[in-house]
C-alpha positions as CSV (number, residue, x, y, z in Angstrom):
1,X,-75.1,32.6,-25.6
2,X,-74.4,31.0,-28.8
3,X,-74.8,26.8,-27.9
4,X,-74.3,25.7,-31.6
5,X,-71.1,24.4,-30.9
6,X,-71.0,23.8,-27.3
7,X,-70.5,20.1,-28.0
8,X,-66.9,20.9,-29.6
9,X,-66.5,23.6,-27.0
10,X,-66.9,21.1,-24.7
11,X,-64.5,18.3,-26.2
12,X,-61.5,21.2,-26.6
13,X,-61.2,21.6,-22.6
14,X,-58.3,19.7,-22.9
15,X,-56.7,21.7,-25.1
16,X,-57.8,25.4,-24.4
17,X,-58.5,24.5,-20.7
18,X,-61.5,26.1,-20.1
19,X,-64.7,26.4,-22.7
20,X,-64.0,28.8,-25.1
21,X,-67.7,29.5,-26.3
22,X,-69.2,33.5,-27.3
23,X,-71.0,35.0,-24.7
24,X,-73.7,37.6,-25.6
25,X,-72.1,41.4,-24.1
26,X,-75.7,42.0,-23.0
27,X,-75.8,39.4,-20.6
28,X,-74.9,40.5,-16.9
29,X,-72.6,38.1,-15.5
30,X,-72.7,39.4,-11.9
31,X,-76.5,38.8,-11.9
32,X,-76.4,35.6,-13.9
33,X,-74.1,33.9,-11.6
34,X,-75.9,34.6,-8.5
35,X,-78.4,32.9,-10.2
36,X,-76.0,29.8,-10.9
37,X,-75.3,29.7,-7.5
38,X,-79.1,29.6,-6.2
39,X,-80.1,27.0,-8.7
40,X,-77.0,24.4,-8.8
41,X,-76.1,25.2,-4.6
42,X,-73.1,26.1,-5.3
43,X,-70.3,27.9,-3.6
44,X,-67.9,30.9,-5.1
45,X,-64.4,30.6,-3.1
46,X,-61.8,32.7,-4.7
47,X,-58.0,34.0,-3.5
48,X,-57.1,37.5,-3.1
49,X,-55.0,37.0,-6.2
50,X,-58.2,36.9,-8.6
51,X,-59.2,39.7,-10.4
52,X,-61.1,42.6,-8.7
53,X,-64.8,41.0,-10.5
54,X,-64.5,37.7,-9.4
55,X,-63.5,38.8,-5.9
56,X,-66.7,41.0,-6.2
57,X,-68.9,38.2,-7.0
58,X,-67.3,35.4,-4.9
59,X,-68.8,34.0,-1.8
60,X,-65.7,34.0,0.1
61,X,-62.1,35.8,-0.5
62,X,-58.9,34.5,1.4
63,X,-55.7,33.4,1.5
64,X,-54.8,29.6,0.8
65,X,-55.6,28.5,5.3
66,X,-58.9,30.6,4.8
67,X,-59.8,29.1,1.3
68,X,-59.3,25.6,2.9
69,X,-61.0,25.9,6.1
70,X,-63.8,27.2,3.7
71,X,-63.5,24.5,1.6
72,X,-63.8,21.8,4.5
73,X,-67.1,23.0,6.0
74,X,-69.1,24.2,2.7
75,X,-72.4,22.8,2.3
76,X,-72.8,23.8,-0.9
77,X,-73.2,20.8,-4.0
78,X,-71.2,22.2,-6.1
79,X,-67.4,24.0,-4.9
80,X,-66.7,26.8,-7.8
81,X,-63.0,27.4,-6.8
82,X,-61.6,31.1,-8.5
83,X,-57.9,30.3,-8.0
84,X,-55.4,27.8,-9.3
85,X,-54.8,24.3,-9.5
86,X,-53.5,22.9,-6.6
87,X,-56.8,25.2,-4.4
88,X,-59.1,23.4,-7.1
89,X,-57.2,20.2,-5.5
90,X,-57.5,20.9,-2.2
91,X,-60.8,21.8,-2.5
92,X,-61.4,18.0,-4.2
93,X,-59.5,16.4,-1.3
94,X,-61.8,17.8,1.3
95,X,-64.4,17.2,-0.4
96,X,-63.9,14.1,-2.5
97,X,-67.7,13.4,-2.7
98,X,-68.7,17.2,-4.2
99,X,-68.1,18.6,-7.7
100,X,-65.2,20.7,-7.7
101,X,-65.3,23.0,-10.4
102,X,-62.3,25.6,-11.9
103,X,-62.8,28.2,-14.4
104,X,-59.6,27.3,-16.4
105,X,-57.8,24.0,-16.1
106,X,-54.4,25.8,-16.9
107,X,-54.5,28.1,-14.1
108,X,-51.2,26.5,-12.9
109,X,-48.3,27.6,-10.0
110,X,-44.7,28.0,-11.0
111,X,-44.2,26.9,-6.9
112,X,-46.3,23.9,-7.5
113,X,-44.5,23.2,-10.7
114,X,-41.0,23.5,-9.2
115,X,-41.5,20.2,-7.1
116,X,-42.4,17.4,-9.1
117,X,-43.7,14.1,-7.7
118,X,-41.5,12.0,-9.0
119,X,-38.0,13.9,-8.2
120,X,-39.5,14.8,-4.4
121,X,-40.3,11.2,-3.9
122,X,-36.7,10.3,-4.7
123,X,-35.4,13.8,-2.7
124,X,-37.1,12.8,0.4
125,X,-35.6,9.3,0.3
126,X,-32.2,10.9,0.7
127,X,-33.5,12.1,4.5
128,X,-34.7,8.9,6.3
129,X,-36.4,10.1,9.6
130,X,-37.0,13.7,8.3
131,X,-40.8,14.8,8.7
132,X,-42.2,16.4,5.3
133,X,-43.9,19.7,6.0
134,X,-45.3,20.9,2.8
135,X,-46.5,24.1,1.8
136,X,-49.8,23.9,0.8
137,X,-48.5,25.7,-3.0
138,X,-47.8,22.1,-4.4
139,X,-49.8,19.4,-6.1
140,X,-52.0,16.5,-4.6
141,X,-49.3,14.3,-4.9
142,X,-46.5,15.9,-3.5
143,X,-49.5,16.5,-0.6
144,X,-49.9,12.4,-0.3
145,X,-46.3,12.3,0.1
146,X,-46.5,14.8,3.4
147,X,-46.9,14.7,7.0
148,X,-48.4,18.1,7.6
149,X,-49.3,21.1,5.0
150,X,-49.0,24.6,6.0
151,X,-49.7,28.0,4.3
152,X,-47.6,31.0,4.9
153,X,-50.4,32.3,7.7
154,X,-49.7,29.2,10.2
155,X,-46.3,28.2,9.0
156,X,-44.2,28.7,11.9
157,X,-47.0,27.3,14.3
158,X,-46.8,23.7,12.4
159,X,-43.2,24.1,12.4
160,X,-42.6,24.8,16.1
161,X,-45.7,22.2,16.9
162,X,-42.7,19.7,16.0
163,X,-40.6,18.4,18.6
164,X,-37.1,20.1,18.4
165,X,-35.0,17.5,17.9
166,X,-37.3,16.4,15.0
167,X,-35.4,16.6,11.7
168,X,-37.6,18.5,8.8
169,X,-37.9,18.6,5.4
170,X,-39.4,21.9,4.5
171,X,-40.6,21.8,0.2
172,X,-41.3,23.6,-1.8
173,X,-40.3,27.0,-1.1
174,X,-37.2,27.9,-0.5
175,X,-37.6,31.4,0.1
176,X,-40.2,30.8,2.7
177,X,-38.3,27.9,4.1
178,X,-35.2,30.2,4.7
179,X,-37.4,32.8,6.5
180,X,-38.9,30.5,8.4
181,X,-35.7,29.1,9.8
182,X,-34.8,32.4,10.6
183,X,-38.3,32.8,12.6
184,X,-37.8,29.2,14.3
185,X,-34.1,28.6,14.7
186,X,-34.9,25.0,13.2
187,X,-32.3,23.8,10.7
188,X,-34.7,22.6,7.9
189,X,-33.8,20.7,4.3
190,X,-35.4,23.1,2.1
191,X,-36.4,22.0,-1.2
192,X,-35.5,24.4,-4.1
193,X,-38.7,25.8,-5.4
194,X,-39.9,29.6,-6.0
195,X,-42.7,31.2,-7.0
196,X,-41.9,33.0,-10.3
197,X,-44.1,36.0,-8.9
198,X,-42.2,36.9,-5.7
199,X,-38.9,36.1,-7.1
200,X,-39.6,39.1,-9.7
201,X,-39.3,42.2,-6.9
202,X,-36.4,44.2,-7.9
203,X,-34.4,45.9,-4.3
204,X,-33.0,49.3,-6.5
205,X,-36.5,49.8,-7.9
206,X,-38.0,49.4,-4.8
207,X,-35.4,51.6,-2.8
208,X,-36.3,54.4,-5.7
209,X,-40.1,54.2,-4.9
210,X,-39.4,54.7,-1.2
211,X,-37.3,57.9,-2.5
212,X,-40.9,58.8,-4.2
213,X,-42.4,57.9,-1.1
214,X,-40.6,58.5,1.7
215,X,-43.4,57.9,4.0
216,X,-44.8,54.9,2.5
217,X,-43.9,51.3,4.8
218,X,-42.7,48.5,2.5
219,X,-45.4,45.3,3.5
220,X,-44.0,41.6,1.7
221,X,-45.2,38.6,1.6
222,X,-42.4,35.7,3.2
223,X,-41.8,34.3,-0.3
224,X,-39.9,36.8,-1.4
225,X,-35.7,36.8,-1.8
226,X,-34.3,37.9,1.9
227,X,-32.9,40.9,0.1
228,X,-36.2,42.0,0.0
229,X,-37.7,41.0,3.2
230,X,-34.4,42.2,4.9
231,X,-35.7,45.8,4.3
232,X,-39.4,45.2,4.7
233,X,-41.2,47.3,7.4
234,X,-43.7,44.1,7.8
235,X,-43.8,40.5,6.6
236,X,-46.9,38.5,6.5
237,X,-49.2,36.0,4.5
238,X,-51.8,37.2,2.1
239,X,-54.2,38.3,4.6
240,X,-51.8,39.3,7.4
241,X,-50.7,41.9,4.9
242,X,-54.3,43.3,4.6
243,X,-55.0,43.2,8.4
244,X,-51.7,45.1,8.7
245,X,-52.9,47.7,6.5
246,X,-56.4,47.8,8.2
247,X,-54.8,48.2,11.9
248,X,-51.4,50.5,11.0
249,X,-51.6,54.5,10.8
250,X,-49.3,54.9,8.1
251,X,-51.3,56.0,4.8
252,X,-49.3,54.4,1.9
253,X,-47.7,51.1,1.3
254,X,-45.4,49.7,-1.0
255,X,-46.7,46.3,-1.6
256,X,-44.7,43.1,-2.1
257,X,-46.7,40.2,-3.2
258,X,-49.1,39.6,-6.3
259,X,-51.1,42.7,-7.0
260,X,-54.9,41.2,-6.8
261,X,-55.0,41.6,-3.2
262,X,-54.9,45.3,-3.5
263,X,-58.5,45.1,-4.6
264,X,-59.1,44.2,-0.8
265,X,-56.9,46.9,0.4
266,X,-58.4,49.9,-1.3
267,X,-61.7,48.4,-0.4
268,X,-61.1,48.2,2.7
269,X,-58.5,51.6,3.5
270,X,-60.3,53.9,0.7
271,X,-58.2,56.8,2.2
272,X,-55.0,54.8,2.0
273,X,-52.2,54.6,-0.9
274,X,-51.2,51.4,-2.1
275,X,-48.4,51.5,-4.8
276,X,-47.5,47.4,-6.2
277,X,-43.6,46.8,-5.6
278,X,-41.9,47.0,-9.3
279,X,-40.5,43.5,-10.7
280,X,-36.7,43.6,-12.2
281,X,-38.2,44.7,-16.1
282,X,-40.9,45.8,-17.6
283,X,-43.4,43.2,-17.7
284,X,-46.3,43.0,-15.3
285,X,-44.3,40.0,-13.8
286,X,-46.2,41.2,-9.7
287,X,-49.2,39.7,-11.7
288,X,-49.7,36.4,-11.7
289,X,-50.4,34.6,-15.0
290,X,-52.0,31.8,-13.5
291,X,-54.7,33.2,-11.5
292,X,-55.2,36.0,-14.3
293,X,-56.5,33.2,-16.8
294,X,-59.8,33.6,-14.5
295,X,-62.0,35.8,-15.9
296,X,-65.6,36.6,-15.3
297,X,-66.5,35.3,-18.1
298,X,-64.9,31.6,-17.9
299,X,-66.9,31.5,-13.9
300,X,-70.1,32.2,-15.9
301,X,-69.4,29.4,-18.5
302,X,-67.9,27.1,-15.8
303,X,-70.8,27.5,-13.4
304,X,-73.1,27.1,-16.5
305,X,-72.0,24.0,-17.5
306,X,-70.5,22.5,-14.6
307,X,-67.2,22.2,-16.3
308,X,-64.0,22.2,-16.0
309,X,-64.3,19.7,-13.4
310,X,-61.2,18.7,-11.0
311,X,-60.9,15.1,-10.5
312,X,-58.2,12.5,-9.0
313,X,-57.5,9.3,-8.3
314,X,-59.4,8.4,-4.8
315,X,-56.0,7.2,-3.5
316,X,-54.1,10.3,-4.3
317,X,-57.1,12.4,-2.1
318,X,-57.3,10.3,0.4
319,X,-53.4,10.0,1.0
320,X,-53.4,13.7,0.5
321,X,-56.1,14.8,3.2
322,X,-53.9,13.2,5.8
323,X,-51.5,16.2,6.1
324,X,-54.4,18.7,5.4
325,X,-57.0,17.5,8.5
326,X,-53.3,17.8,10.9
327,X,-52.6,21.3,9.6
328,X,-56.3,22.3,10.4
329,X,-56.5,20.6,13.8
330,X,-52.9,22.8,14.2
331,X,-54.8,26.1,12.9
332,X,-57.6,25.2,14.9
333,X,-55.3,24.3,18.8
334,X,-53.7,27.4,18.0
335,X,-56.8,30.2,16.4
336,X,-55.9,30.5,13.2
């Protein structure tokens, strides 16, 4: 590796986001890294959305609750988180005393993005009484300004672990907020976010693959538009997708959600077809730009030289783990 100008490398995080130094192609990363890990103690967590070479060299793959309840009993010195911002954060809140470490600082969330701090504070002002259950897609400080996170794997379990005649505001999803009033019958304020990736799906190209396919089962992930979930054989989180194709005996799936976590699946169902659900044009828009800023080569660097590094004002994480240590005890009552 070329150090000669790690020093302005270094100083240009905030403006490239990660460190933007030449690595020498004979160098192997996979090898190197493990390496990192042994001599700094430090932990690889990365989300099914990662590309196929970090999820190959992580320590632990999962969805958001997995990631998490990882993240609150590691060990390890140093957190390496392979995923975006706001699991960098959460990371950090659990674990206010470690280094928290992510490979590019502009490894954002278009859902995260949607609800900004400011405008939620005044939103949730307009609905005295309401309890905030916030999907764990949104920034520490929407989190401080919660009473109970949830991912898309325990959703409806924190939802119906409210009383009934509880009023609820539901951010920042609205797509998963609508499905989940369906699923619970609870008449939620929903806050209007979206993830730019699920959004994307389009019905006619889909309806033309399963013409392809006529065998294949459509699998979607509940932040997708109803139009789409309305004709999906199965709905489930990240990983309830992949345990649905581990368990089910049909042999090829049209898959709804961002295309990383079919990596897992073909690992996992070799002798299974897995086709990613087209987007609306002819972008790669069932990709997610954010967690494709992760490459191999920024975990390397990052691990290296223990940057970028997340931090936050102590208030924000402690206000913040509040609503994260309920949704856990809730995962936990409930085996999740």
């Amino acid at each position: 590796m070329k150090d000669i100008n790690i020093a302005s490398a270094i100083s240009d995080i905030g403006k490239q986001g990660f460190i933007n130094i030449e690595i020498d192609p004979i160098i192997d990363l996979f090898v190197e890294i493990e390496k990192l890990k042994e001599e700094k103690n430090a932990i690889v967590l990365a989300h099914y959305y990662q590309e196929p070479d970090i999820q190959d060299v992580a320590d632990y793959i999962g969805d958001s609750l997995g990631l998490a309840q990882e993240a609150e009993k590691a060990d390890a010195d140093m957190i390496v988180f392979a995923g975006v911002h706001f699991m960098a954060e959460t990371a950090k809140i659990l674990n206010p005393e470690k280094k928290v470490l992510l490979p590019d600082l502009k490894a954002g969330c278009s859902l995260a993005d949607s609800a900004p701090a400011g405008l939620f504070r005044k939103f949730k002002e307009q609905y005295p009484g309401h309890v905030v259950i916030s999907y764990i897609n949104c920034s520490a400080e929407i989190k401080a300004l919660s009473d109970i996170i949830c991912t898309s794997s325990n959703a409806q379990k924190i939802i119906e672990s409210v009383p009934k005649e509880q009023k609820i505001i539901f951010a920042p999803d609205k797509n998963l907020g609508a499905y989940l009033v369906k699923k619970t019958g609870r008449d939620m304020v929903l806050w209007n976010g979206s993830c730019m990736v699920h959004e994307i799906f389009s019905l006619e190209k889909i309806t033309r693959l399963k013409i392809r396919y006529p065998n294949a089962k459509l699998i979607a992930h509940p932040e997708c538009e109803e139009q789409i979930l309305r004709v999906a054989d199965f709905i489930g989180s990240t990983t309830g997708l992949l345990k649905y194709t581990q368990i089910d005996q049909a042999k090829e799936y049209i898959v709804a959600t961002e295309t990383g976590i079919l990596h897992q699946m073909q690992l996992s169902s070799p002798e299974k077809i897995f086709i990613p659900a087209p987007p609306n044009n002819n972008c790669a828009c069932n990709d997610c730009p954010h967690m494709k800023l992760n490459t191999l080569e920024k975990l390397y660097v990052c691990m290296k030289y223990e940057l970028p590094e997340i931090t936050k004002d102590p208030n924000i994480l402690e206000a913040a783990k509040k609503p994260i240590e309920r949704m856990l005890a809730i995962s936990r009552k409930y085996g999740l």
